[in-house]
C-alpha positions as a printed NumPy array, in Angstrom:
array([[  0.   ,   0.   ,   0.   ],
       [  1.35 ,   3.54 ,  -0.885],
       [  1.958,   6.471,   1.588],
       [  1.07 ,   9.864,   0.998],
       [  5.01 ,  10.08 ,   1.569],
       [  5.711,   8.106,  -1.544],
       [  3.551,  10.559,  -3.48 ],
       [  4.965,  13.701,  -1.842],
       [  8.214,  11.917,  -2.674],
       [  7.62 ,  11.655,  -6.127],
       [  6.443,  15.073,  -6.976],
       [  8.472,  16.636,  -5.104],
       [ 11.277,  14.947,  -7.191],
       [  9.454,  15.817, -10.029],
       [  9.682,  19.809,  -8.694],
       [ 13.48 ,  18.769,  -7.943],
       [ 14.453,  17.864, -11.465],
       [ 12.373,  21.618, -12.808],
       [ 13.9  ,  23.687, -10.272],
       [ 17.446,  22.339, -11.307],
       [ 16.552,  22.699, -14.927],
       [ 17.104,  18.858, -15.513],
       [ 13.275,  18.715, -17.931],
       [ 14.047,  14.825, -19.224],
       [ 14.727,  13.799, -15.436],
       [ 11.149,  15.511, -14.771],
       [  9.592,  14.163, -17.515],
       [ 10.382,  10.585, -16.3  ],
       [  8.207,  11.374, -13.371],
       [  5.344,  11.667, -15.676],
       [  2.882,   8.648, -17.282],
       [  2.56 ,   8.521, -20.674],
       [ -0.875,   9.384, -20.626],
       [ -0.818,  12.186, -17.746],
       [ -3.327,  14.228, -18.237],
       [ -2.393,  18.025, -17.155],
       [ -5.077,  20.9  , -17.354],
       [ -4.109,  24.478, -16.678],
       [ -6.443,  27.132, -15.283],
       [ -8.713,  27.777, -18.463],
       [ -9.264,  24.129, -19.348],
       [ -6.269,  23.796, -21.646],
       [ -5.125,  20.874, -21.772],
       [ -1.58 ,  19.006, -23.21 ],
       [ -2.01 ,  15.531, -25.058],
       [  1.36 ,  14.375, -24.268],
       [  3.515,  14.867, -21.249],
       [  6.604,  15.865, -23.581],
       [  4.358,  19.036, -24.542],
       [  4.149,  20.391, -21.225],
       [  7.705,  19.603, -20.492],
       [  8.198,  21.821, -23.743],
       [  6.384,  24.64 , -22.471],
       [  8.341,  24.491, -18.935],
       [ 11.594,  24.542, -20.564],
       [ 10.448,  28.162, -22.438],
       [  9.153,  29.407, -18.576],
       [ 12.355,  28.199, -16.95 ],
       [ 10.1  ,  28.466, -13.536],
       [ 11.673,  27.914,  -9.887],
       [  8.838,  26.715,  -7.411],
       [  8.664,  28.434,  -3.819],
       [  7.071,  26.048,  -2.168],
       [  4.715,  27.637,   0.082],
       [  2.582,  24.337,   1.747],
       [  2.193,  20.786,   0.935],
       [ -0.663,  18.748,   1.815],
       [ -1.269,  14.88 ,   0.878],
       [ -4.116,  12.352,   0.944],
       [ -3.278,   9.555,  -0.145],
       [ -2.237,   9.121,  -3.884],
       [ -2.976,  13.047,  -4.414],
       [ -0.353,  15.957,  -3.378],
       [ -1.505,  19.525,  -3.584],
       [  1.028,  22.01 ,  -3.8  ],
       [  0.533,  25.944,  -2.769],
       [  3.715,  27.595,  -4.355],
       [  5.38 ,  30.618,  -6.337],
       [  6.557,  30.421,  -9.694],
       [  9.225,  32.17 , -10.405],
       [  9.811,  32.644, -14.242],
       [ 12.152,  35.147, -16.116],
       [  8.546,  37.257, -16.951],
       [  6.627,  37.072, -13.672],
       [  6.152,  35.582, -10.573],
       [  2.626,  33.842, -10.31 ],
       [  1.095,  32.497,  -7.146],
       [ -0.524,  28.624,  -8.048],
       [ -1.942,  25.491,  -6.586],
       [ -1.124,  22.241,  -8.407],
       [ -3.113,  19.001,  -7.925],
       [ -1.652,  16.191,  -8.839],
       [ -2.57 ,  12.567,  -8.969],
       [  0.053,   9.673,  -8.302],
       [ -0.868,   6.201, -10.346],
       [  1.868,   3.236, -10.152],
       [  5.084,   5.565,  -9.162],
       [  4.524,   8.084, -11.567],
       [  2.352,  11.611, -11.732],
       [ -0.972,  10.099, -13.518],
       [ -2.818,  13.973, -13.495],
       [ -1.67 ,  17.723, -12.656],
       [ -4.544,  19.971, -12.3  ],
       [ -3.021,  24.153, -11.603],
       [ -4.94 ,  27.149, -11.121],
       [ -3.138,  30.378, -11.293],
       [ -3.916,  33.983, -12.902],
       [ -2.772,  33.121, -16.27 ],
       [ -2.879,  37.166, -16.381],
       [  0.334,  37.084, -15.872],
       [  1.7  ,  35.53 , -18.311],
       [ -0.398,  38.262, -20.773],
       [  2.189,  40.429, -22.689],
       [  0.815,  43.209, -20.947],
       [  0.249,  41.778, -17.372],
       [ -2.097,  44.206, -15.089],
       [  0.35 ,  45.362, -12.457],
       [ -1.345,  45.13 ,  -8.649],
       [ -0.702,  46.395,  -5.733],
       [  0.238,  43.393,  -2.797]])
């Protein structure tokens, strides 16, 4: 029987290999058929296309909180890109060792060529 440990330990690899650049060592923590949806229902049919996009964001995750329940792993965090930094919460679903599902909601705002600055 899984952990919520061995799921927190697996995506949090997963956030490892991004942070340190290393996008085929993060892409290994991936299914085949993950299915990842971003905050306006878009959607990538193959893992390697979202590793694609990360790779042009060059993101570092802040980790703010991590909570676990079983199989899932919900991660409160920064993003740190190059072009903004974007608060988020990712979902994600562990299936047989690997991240099955990532589900993120975030202000995609701010990744608009003309982001609208706020106040904090």
């Amino acid at each position: 029987m899984k952990t919520n440990s061995d799921a927190t330990e697996i995506v949090l690899s997963y956030i490892k290999a991004l942070d340190n650049e290393e996008y085929d060592a993060a892409g290994k923590y991936l299914n085949d058929s993950a299915r990842i949806k971003g905050p306006a229902g878009e959607s990538f049919s193959k893992p390697s296309e979202f590793i694609n996009m990360l790779r042009q964001y060059r993101g570092r995750y802040e980790l703010k909180k991590t909570f676990a329940d079983g199989d899932d792993v919900c991660l409160l965090y920064d993003l740190v890109t190059p072009a903004a930094k974007v608060f988020m919460c990712s979902w994600y679903h562990v299936l047989d060792g690997k991240i099955d599902s990532i589900q993120s909601v975030f202000d995609p705002q701010a990744f608009s060529p003309s982001p609208i600055k706020r106040s904090d």
